[in-house]
N, C-alpha and C positions, 0 to 999 in steps of 0.2 A: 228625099234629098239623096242625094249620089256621091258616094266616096272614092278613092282614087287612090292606088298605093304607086308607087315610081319605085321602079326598079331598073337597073344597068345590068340586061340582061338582053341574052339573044335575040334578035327579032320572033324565031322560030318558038320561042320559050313565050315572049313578052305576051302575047294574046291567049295562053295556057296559063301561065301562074301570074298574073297580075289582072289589073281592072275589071272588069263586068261590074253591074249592080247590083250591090248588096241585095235581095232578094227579089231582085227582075225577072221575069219573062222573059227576056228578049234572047234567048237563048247565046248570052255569054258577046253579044254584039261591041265592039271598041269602043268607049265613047269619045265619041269626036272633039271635045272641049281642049285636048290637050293634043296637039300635035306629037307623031311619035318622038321623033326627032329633034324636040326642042328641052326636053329634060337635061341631060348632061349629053354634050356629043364626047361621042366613043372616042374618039382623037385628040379630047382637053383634058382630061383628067391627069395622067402622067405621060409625057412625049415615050415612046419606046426610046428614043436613043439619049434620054439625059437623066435617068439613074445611075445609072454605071457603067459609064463606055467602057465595050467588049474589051477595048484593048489597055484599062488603067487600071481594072482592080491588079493584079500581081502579074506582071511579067512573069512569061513561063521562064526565062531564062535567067529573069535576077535573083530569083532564093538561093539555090548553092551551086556556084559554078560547075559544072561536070567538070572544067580541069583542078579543081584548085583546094579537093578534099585528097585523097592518099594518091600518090600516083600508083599508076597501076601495077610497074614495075619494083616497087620496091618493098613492100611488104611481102606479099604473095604471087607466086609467077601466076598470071593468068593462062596459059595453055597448061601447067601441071600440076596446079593446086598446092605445092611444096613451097619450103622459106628456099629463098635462094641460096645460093654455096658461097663461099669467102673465093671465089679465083680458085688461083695455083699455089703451089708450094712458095714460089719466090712471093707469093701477097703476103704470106704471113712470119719472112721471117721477123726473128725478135732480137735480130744483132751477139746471140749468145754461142758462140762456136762450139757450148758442149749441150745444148737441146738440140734435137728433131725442129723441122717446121714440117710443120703437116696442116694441111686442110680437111675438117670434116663435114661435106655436103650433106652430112646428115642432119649434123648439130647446128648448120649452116654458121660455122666457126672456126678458127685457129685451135690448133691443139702446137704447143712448146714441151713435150716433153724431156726429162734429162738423157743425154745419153749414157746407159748402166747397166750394159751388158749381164751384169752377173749380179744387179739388184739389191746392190749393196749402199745404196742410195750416192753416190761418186760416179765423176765420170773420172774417164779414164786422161793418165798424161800424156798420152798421145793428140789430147785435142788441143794442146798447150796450156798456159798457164791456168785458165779455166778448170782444169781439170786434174786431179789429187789422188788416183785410184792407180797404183803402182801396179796392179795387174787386174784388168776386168773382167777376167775369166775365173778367181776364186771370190766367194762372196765374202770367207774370211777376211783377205786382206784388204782392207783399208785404213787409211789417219785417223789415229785413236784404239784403234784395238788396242783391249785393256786383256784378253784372255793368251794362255800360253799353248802350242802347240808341240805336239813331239812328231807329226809327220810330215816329209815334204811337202811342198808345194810346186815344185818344178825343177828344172835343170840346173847347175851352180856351180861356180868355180870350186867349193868346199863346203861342210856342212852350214856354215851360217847363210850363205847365201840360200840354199836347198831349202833349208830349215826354219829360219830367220827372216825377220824383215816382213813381219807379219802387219806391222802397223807401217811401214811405208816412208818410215825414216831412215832408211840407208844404213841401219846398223841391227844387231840380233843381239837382243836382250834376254839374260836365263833368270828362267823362276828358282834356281836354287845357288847359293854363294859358289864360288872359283876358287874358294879354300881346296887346298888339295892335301896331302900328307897327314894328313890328321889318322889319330891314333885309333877312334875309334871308341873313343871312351870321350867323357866329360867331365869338366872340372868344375868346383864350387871355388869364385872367385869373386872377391870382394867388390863394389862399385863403390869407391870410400867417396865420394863428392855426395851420391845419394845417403850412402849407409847402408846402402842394402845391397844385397848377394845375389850371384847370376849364375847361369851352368854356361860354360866357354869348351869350345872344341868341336862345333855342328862343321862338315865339311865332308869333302871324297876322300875316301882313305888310301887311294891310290896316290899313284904320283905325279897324275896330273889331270884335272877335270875332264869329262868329255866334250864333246863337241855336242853342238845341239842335234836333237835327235839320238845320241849318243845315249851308253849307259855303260854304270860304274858303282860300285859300293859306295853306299851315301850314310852316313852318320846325324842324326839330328840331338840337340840339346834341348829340352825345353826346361822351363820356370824348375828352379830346386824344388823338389818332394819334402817333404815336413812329416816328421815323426810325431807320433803322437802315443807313444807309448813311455814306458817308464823308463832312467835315463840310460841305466844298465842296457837293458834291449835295445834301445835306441844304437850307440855306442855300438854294438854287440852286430847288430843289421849294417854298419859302416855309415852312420851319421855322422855329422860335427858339429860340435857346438859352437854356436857361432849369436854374435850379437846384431840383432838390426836395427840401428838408428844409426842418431848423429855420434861423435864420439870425442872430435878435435877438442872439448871443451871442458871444464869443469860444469855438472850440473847434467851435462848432455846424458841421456838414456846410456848410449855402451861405454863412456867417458873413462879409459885406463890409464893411466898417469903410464908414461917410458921405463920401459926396462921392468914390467909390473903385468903378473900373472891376475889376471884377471878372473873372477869365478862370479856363476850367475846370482845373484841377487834376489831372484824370483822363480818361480815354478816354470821352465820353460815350455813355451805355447800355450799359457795360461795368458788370460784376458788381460792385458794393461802389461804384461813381461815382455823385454825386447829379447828376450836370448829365446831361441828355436834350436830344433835338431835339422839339420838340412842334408840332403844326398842329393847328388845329381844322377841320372838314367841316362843312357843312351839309347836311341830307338835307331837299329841300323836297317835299311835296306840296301839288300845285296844287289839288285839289278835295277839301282833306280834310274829310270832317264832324265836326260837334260831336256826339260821344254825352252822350247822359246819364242819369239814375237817380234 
């Protein structure tokens, strides 16, 4: 009996790898039973043109628009490979009469800096109201200086103007009082509303203060000095004995009834006693200058 395998294969191939007689003689002869032609024609199985017409799996042109992802202009220059520049100066100003407008084609941005010559964070009042810095060539002066100066700063009708006006208020302030005549010495004087005692008489001992940048013999008073020795010595050193509290009352700590010598009570400068021994110092300098602001 004769077997037959069908294969959909080249005609060139079909008489090589298919049919002959399972163990024939016939040296490999076709067998005629079957027309070659009649198994499956080459042209039924699937038509070439109705799988996937060439032209409907994906449009080359509908996936991503070539216009309609970055333009090309505006991220990245395409001839220089750089972010682009903001313009000119007029693109970036910011309406503010005491900044810079500046363009940096580096940063591809605005740059607003303040204008402050002298970096003292102020512009100056030349740019109008905007502007607060009464001179932008010291870095010193500006609104707010809280520190005192004793050197010029520029040309001036008289020392204050020279000297003063460091802060930009129109006026020259001195770090030290306008007291003038003062003797040179200090006094221990009462503050009866507190109860307690002051050293009075800190000022220039001339006859009349300096001028800023100026200098003059200057006297200072501070806090009374307290004794602390025995009363004798104390006394003896140019103390006084003197009471510190309230006093106006019956009960009150240094409380002296009118017309009535009072004596201390207590061991003065001992713990819980109001009566102390007090002196007042004077600390003079002879050449002190007037700073001012």
């Amino acid at each position: 009996m004769t077997r037959f395998v069908w294969c959909v294969l080249p005609l060139s191939l079909l008489l090589a790898a298919c049919g002959g007689e399972t163990g024939s003689d016939d040296g490999g002869a076709v067998d005629s039973a079957t027309p070659l032609d009649s198994a499956v024609p080459l042209d039924s199985a699937v038509p070439a043109d109705s799988a996937v017409p060439a032209d409907s799996a994906v449009p080359i042109d509908s996936t991503v628009p070539t216009d309609s992802g970055v333009p090309t202009d505006s991220a990245v220059s395409s001839d220089t490979g750089e972010a682009p520049g903001c313009g000119t100066a007029l693109d970036c100003g910011d309406g503010d009469d005491c900044t810079d407008d500046l363009c940096d084609d580096t940063m591809g941005g605005c740059l607003n800096p303040l204008v402050d010559s002298d970096g003292d964070g102020h512009a100056p009042t030349s740019l109008g109201a905007c502007g607060t810095d009464c001179d932008d060539s010291d870095p010193d002066m500006f609104p707010g200086q809280t520190m005192y100066f004793t050197s010029a700063h520029g040309p001036g009708a008289d020392d204050d103007e020279r000297f003063g006006d460091y802060n930009c208020d129109g006026t020259a302030q001195r770090d030290h009082p306008t007291t003038a005549g003062q003797s040179g010495t200090c006094t221990l004087s009462a503050v009866f509303i507190r109860g307690s005692w002051r050293c009075t008489g800190t000022g220039w001992t001339g006859s009349r203060e300096p001028s800023c940048g100026g200098s003059g013999s200057f006297a200072s008073c501070g806090a009374p000095a307290e004794c602390a020795a025995s009363s004798d010595s104390c006394i003896a050193m140019g103390y006084r004995l003197v009471c510190e509290g309230a006093r106006s009352r019956v009960g009150d700590p240094c409380y002296c009834p009118p017309t009535t010598t009072c004596a201390a009570d207590c061991t003065p400068g001992s713990s819980g006693c109001a009566w102390h021994y007090y002196r007042c110092d004077a600390a003079t300098v002879a050449t002190e200058r007037m700073a001012c602001r």
